[in-house]
C-alpha positions, 0 to 999 in steps of 0.5 A: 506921673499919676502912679508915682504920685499914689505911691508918694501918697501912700508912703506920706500916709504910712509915715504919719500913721506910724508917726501917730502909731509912735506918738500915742504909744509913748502918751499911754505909757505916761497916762499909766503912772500920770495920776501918781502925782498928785496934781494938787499938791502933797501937803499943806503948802505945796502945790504943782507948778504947771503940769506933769511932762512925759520922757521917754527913751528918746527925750529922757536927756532933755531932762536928765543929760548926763545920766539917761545911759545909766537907766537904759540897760534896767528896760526904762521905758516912760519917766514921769515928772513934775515939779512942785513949789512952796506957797511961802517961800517960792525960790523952794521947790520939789521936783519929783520923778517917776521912772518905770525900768523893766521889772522889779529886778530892774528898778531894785538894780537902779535904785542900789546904784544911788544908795551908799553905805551908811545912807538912812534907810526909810521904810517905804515901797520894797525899800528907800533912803533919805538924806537933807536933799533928797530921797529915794525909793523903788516898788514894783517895777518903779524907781522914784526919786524926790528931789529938793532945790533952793535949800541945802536941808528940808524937813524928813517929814515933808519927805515922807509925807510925798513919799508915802503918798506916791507909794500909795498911788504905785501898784502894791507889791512891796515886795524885795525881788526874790533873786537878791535872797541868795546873797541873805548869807553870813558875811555880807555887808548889809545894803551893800547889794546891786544889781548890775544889768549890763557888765558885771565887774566890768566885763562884757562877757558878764552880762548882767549879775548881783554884787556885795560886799562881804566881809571874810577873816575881817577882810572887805571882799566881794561876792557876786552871782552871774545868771544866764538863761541857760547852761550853755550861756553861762558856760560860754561866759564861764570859757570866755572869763578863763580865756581872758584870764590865761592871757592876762592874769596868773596863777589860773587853776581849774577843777570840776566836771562840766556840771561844776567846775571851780575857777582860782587865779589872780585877776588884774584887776581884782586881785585874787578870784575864786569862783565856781559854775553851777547850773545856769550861774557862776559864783564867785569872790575877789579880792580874796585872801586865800581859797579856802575862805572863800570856797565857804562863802561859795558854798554857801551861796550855792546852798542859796540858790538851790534854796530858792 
């Protein structure tokens, strides 16, 4: 009985020191970005209403239910947040997120999935948006998002003026991340560039990859980059792309050598697909009309990525 209760003991003991171990770990990552927000306020008029709240991987749906899944594969790992009202008029708020994703990769990847064409871009962090309601941004390895509430329409000033001061609080590289330079080729649709970290073109065997649009003999096509850590991942992706392609699309052709071997079929999804694997990437285009374009715009992004 005395043994049994020292064993009981000693595991009640472990459990609260892992427990304590957890519950600072997760208060640490929130004291990282917590003076990021200004606790008095941003601007005449505007201060913080009660205090920051810290979410993490565990309790992010408590604030952002129906979204949190979407931030999961960029590494999110801490989400800081605090809300801010207007002296005058108090049914005006401005709730202000700070999420910190796993790199900068990452937080570009999840900032693009926000941005749409013909959005008004900002220059502020590596790059941001703005429109009546809301805007956002990312620098470094973090994603920020400024949201108004109790009007449909707020000054692009007051906007700003937040957003600069939160930019200024973030670590200082402001910097694009290095791997989107491969899409800088004649073609691409400017602000058209995402970053997608889990499923690329919506097929697992794609793990994670850069998309855009391109325009090609005044048609809208899509070119895209997959990168894997080594040759023989990406060649695995490669063989599994094909394996589907024979069983569910058509007119499939192969040609190449193990170091580079090009892909044309039509996909049933995106119709036409020309692609190409190099080294530890593939890259390719669909929705095509016609190879021989489309072989210019691979080569091009192979000259890319042999330039970075």
């Amino acid at each position: 009985m005395y043994r049994f209760g020292v064993i009981s003991s000693i595991i009640i003991c472990v459990f609260m020191v892992s427990v304590s171990v957890s519950v600072s770990a997760v208060h640490a990552d929130g004291d990282a970005i917590k003076n990021v927000l200004p606790a008095h306020g941003f601007a005449k008029d505007w201060v913080m209403k009660d205090t920051v709240m810290f979410y993490d991987k565990d309790t992010v749906f408590d604030h952002i239910d129906g979204e949190a899944e979407l931030y999961f594969p960029y590494g999110f790992d801490v989400l800081a947040t605090a809300t801010y009202i207007n002296t005058k008029n108090q049914d005006l708020w401005m709730v202000a997120d700070i999420y910190r994703m796993g790199s900068l990769l990452d937080a570009f990847g999840i900032y693009s999935n926000y941005r749409r064409a013909g959005t008004m871009e900002v220059a502020i962090g590596a790059g941001g948006f703005i429109s009546s309601s809301q805007l956002m941004f990312y620098q470094d390895r973090y994603f920020v998002r400024l949201q108004a509430t109790g009007t449909t329409s707020l000054e692009k000033d007051t906007f700003l003026a937040f957003g600069q001061i939160l930019s200024k609080n973030l670590p200082s590289n402001t910097a694009r991340p290095k791997e989107l330079k491969v899409l800088e080729i004649p073609g691409v649709v400017p602000k058209s560039e995402r970053y997608i970290a889990q499923s690329l073109l919506g097929y697992a065997f794609f793990r994670r990859g850069l998309i855009a649009d391109a325009m090609l003999q005044g048609q809208k096509v899509q070119v895209f980059v997959v990168h894997e850590d080594s040759k023989e991942t990406i060649q695995k992706a490669f063989e599994q792309y094909l394996s589907y392609l024979k069983k569910e699309g058509q007119n499939v052709h192969t040609t190449g050598i193990s170091d580079r071997i090009n892909l044309s079929a039509i996909d049933p999804l995106y119709g036409e697909v020309f692609m190409e694997q190099t080294g530890r990437y593939i890259i390719g285009a669909v929705k095509v009309k016609g190879t021989s374009e489309a072989q210019e715009l691979i080569e091009l992004l192979r000259e890319r990525l042999g330039s970075n």
